[in-house]
N, C-alpha and C positions, 0 to 999 in steps of 0.2 A: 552759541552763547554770546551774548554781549558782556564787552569788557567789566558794566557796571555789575552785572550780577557776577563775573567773574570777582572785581572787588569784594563784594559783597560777602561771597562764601567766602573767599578768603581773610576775611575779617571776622567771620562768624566762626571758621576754624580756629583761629588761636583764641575767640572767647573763648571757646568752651576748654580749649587747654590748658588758659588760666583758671576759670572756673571749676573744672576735674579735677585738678593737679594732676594733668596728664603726662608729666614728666617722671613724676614718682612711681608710676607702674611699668615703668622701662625696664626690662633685665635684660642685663649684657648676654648671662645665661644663655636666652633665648635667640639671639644674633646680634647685627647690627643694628646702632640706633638708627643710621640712615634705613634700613628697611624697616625698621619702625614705626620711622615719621612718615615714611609714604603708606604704609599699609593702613596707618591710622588715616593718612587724608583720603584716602579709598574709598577708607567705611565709611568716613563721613559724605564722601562726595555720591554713593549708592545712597546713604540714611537720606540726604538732602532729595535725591532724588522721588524715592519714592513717595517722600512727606509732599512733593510737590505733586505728584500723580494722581494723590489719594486726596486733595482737597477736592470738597462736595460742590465748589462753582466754578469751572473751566480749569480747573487742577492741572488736564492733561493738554489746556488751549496753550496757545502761544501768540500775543501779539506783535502784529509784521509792524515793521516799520519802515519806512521807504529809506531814510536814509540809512538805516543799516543792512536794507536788499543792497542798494546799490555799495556799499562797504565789501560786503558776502562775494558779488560778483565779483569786485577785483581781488577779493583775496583767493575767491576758486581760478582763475587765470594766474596764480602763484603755481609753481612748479612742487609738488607734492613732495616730503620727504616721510616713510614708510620706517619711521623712527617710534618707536612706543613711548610713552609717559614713563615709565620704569626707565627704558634706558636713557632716555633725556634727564633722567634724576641722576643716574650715575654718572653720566657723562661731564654735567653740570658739576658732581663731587672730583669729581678726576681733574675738570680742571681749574678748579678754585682749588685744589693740591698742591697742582701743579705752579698757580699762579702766583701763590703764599711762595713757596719753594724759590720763585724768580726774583721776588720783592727779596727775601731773607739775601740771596747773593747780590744784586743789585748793590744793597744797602753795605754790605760786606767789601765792595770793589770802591763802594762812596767813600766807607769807613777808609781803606787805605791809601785816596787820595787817586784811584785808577778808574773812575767811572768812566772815562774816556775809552780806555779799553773794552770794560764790560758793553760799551755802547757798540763799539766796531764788531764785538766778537757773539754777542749772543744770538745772534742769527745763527752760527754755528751750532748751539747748543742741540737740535733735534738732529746731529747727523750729516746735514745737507751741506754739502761744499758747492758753491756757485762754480760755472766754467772756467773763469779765471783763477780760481783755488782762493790761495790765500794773498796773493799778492797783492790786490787793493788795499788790505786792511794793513798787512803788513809795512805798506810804505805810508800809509798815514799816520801809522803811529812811529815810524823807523825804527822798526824792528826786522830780524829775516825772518824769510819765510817761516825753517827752519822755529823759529822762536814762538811764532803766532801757533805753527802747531802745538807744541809744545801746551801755551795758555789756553788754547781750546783742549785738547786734553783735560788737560785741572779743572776748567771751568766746569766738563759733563762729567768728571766723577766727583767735581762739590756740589755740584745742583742734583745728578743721584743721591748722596749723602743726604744732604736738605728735603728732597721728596719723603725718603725715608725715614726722617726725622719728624717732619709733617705728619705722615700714617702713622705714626708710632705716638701720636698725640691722639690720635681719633680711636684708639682700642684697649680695650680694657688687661686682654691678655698679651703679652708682645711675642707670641709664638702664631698668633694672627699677623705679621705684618710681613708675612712672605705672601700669603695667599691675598691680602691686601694690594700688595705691589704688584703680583701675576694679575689681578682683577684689573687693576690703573693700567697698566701696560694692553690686556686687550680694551679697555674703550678708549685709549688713545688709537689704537690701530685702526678702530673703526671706520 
């Protein structure tokens, strides 16, 4: 598909979401909105389909075009990733989650005059201690070792706090935002 008709549908999908009021037949009831909005882009990306099939003059043709063969070729000399649409839609929600969650503490450590900090230390926040531990960040900010522990600590159970605050914005019932966090948590693992 070239990117133009990719445009295309996708400007043709949220017409008809305005023009439906395809928002207003959303129920929580029935699941997530995020699977919602994908299942709707589905149907419409099958309806589009077949509407193209079924035209009575070359419906089912496609015309080539040289500069988008030679596009096609470089991108199939791309390294394949065996990622589905579905999961590329979760993953995409996991980490615009996750990325809101960083912004909110970010702004938190600006608010108390420490972004200096939050800048040495958030690399820390997934876990990952570099070979040298903590001692570069440490003596940049002069603080001990000791201490840098300590604000990495804080920092990964306020940005857990803030993820989970995040989720708990995106559901309707808040007995959903364990199974929420379990879901965030395997497609970060992925």
């Amino acid at each position: 598909m070239k990117s133009e008709d990719a445009q295309d549908l996708t400007q043709a999908f949220f017409a008809q979401v305005i023009e439906k009021e395809f928002l207003a037949t959303a129920d929580s009831a029935r699941g997530r909105f995020r699977w919602y909005l994908l299942a709707s882009v589905q149907n419409f990306l099958r309806s589009e389909l077949v509407r193209a099939k079924a035209q009575k003059r070359g419906g089912n043709l496609d015309l080539l075009s040289w500069d988008a063969l030679e596009a096609e070729q470089r991108f199939a000399a791309e390294p394949v990733e065996a990622v589905t649409p579905d999961l590329l839609f979760d993953r995409n929600w996991a980490l615009a989650v996750m990325s809101q969650a960083l912004k909110r503490l970010e702004n938190e450590f600006r608010q108390s005059g420490r972004l200096v900090v939050f800048e040495q230390l958030k690399c820390y926040l997934e876990g990952a201690v570099s070979k040298n531990g903590y001692d570069q960040p440490a003596s940049f900010l002069g603080l001990s070792v000791s201490a840098v522990k300590v604000t990495v600590h804080r920092m990964r159970d306020r940005f857990r706090q803030m993820v989970r605050e995040e989720i708990t914005r995106t559901v309707v019932n808040v007995a959903d935002v364990e199974d929420e966090l379990r879901h965030l948590a395997q497609l970060v693992a992925l």
